[in-house]
C-alpha positions in Angstrom: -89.2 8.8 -72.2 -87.1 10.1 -69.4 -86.7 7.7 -66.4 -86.0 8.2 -62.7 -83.6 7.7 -60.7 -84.9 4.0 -59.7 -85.9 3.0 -63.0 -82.4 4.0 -64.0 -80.7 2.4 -61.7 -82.7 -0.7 -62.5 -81.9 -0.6 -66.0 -78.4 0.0 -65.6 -77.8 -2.7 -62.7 -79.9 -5.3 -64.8 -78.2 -4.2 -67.7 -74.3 -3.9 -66.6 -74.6 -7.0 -64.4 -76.0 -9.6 -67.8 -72.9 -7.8 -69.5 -70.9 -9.1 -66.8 -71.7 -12.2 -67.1 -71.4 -12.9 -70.5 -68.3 -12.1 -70.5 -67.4 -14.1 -67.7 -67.9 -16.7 -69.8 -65.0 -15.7 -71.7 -62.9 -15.5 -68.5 -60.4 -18.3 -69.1 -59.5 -17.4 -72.6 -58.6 -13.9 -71.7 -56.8 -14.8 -68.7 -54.7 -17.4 -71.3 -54.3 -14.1 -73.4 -53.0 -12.1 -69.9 -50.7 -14.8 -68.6 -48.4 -14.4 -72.3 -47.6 -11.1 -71.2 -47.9 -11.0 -67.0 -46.4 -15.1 -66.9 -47.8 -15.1 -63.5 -51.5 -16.9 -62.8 -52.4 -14.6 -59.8 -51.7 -11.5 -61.6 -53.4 -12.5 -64.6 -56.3 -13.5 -62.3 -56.9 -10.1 -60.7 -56.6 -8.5 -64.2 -59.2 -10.7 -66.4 -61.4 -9.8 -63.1 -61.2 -6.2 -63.6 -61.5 -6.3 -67.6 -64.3 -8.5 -67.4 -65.9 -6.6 -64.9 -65.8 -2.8 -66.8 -69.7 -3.1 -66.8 -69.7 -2.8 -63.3 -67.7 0.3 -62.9 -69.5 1.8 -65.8 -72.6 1.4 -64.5 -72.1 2.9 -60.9 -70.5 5.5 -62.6 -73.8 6.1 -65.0 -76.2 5.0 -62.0 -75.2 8.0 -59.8 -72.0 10.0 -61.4 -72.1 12.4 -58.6 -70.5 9.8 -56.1 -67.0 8.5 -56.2 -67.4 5.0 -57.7 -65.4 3.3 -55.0 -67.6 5.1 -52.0 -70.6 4.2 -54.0 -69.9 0.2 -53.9 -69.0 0.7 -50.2 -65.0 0.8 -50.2 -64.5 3.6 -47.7 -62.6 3.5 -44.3 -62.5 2.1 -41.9 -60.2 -0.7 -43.4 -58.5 -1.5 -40.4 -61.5 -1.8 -37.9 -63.6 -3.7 -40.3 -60.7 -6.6 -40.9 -60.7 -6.6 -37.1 -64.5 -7.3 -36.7 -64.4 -9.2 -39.6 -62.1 -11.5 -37.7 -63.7 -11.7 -34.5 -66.6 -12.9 -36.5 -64.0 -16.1 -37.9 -62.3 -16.7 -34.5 -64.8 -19.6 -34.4 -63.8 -21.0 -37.9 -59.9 -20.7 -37.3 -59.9 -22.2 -33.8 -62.1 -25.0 -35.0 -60.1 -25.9 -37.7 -56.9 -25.8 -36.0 -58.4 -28.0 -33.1 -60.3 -30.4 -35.3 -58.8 -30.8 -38.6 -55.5 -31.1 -40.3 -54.1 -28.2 -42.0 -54.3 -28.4 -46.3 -50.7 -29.7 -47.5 -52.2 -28.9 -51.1 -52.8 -25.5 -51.3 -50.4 -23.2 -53.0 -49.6 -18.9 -51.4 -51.0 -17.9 -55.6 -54.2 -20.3 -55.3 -54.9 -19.7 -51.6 -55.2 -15.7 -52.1 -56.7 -16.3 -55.6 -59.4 -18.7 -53.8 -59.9 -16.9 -50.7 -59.1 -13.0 -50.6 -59.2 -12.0 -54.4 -62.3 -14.2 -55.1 -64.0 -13.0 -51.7 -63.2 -9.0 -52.9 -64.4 -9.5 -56.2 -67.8 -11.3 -55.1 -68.6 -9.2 -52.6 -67.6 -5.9 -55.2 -70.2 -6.8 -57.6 -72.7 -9.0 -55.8 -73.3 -7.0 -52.8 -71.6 -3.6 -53.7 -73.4 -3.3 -56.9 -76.1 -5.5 -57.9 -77.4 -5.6 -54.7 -76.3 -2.1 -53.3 -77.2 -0.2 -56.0 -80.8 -1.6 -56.0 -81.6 -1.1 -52.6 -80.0 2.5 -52.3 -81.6 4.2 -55.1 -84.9 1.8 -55.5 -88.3 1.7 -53.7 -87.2 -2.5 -53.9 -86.7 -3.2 -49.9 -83.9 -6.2 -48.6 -85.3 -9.5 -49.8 -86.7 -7.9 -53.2 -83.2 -6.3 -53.8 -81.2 -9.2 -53.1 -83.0 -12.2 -54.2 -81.7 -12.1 -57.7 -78.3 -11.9 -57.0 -78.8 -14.3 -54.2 -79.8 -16.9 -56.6 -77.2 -16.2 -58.9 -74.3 -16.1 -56.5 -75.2 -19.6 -55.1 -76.2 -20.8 -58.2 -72.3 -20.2 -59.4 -70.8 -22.7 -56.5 -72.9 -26.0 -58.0 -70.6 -26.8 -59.9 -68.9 -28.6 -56.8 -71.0 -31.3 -57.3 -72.8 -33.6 -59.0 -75.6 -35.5 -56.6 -78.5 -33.6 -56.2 -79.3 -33.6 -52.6 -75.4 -32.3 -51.9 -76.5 -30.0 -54.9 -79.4 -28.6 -52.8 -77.2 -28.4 -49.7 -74.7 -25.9 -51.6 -77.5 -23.7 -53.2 -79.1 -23.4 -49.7 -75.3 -22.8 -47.4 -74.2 -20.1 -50.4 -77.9 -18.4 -50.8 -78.0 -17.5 -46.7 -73.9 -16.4 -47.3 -75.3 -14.1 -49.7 -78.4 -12.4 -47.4 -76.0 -12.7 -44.9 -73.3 -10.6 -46.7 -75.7 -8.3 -47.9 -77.5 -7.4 -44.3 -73.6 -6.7 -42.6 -73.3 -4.5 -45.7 -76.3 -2.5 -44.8 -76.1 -2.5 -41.1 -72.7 -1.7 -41.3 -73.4 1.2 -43.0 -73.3 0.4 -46.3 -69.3 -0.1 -45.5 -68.4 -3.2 -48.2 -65.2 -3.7 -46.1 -66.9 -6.0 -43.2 -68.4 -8.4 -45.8 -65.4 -8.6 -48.3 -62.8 -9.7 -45.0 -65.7 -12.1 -43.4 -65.9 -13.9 -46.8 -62.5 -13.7 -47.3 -61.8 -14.5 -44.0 -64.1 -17.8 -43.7 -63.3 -19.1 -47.5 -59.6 -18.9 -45.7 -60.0 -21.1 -43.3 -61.6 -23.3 -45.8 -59.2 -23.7 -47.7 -56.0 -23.7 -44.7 -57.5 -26.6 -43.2 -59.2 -29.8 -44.7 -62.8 -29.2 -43.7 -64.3 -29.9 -46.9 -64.2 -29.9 -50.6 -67.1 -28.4 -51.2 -69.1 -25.1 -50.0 -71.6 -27.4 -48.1 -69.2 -29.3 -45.8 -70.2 -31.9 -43.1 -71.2 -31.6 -40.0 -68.6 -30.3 -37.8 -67.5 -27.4 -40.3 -70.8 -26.4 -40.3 -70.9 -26.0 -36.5 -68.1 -23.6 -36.8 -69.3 -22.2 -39.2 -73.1 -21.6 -38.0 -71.3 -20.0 -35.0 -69.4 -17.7 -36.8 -72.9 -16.4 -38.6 -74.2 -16.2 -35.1 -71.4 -14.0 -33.7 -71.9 -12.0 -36.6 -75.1 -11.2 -36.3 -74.9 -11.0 -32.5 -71.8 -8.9 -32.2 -73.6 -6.7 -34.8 -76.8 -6.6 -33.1 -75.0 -5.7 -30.1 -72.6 -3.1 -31.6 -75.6 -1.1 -32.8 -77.7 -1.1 -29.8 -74.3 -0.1 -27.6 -74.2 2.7 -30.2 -77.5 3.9 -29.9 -78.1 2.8 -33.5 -81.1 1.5 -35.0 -80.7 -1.6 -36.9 -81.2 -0.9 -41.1 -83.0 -3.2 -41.6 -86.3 -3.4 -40.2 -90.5 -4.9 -41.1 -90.9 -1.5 -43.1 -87.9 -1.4 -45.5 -88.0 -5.8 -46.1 -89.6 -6.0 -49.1 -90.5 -2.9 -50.3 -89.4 0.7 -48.6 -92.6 2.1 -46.8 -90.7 5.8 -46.4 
């Protein structure tokens, strides 16, 4: 039996995405392998990411093989202008920070870009780019059906932070609205993965420069900061479209399943 396009691309997302993670289970032992030859952690990093994440390439490839794989997961220009929205969107998390905490005298340059601008590409690459992206571009499935999997999945990988149950909740709840939240600027940004990648980047950053928290939940005050940079996110974006004469993406009709 010959399936469609959506069926396809359901298959193959499903599919290359449970391939992925299996074998990100094997992540540290083939980094180990990388480091005997590269004898730097950062490079070794980037490299187990890229091995271990063939399925993902293969599968945008095989889901529509007419589109450049990198336009398809939503890494096309602007570069520039998205690291600059991207940045407006963390002014609130920076200048918080600086004002009210103390900068990080732990972190290292090779963990800091490994925790903050690698790991922010590479989540927002195969989360949002294509296990989200590819089912909402090429499926009837509307927003919340497209990205509640992933959703789950990408805040169910940060509870390993903790232990207690209620903090445990706390983390699964802060990193499940990162993920709709990631996954709506991808969409009304035009399907332009540069905007998420820099604002994760951008806010795991601060995180880690000053000593907010040590977990993804935080306390109170880092939260503040950081609930304002969500809001001027989704108001600058709100904003930016209506300025443009653009209607937003995402809409009553296309939420859970596309009515066109």
């Amino acid at each position: 039996m010959k399936l469609n396009q959506a069926q396809k691309s359901i298959v193959l997302t499903i599919l290359c995405f449970s391939i992925y993670l299996y074998l990100k289970t094997f992540f540290a032992p083939i980094k180990e392998s990388i480091d005997q030859f590269t004898h730097n952690g950062l490079t070794s990093y980037i490299l187990t990411y890229l091995i271990i994440g063939t399925p993902i390439f293969i599968g945008t490839y095989l889901i529509n093989y007419k589109h450049n794989i990198f336009n398809n997961l939503g890494l096309y220009p602007p570069i520039l202008k998205s690291f600059a929205i991207a940045l407006i969107f963390t002014l609130p998390m920076f200048i918080g920070g600086y004002l009210f905490f103390e900068f990080n005298p732990t972190f290292s340059i090779q963990n800091l870009i490994a925790g903050s601008i690698v790991i922010g590409f590479i989540e927002e690459l195969f989360f949002r780019g294509f296990l989200f992206g590819q089912l909402f571009k090429y499926t009837k499935l509307g927003f919340i059906s497209s990205i509640i999997i992933g959703a789950i999945v990408f805040a169910s990988g940060h509870l390993y932070q903790s232990q207690d149950s209620i903090e445990l909740i706390g983390i699964f709840a802060i990193t499940f609205m990162g993920a709709v939240l990631f996954a709506w600027l991808y969409v009304e940004w035009n399907f332009n993965l540069w905007v998420p990648i820099f604002l994760h980047s951008l806010m795991n950053l601060s995180w880690h420069i000053f000593e907010m928290d040590d977990t993804a939940l935080g306390g109170i005050l880092p939260n503040i900061f950081r609930g304002l940079t969500i809001f001027t996110a989704i108001v600058f974006t709100i904003r930016y479209k209506r300025k443009q004469n653009l209607k937003l993406a995402i809409t009553k009709d296309n939420l859970f399943f596309k009515k066109y």
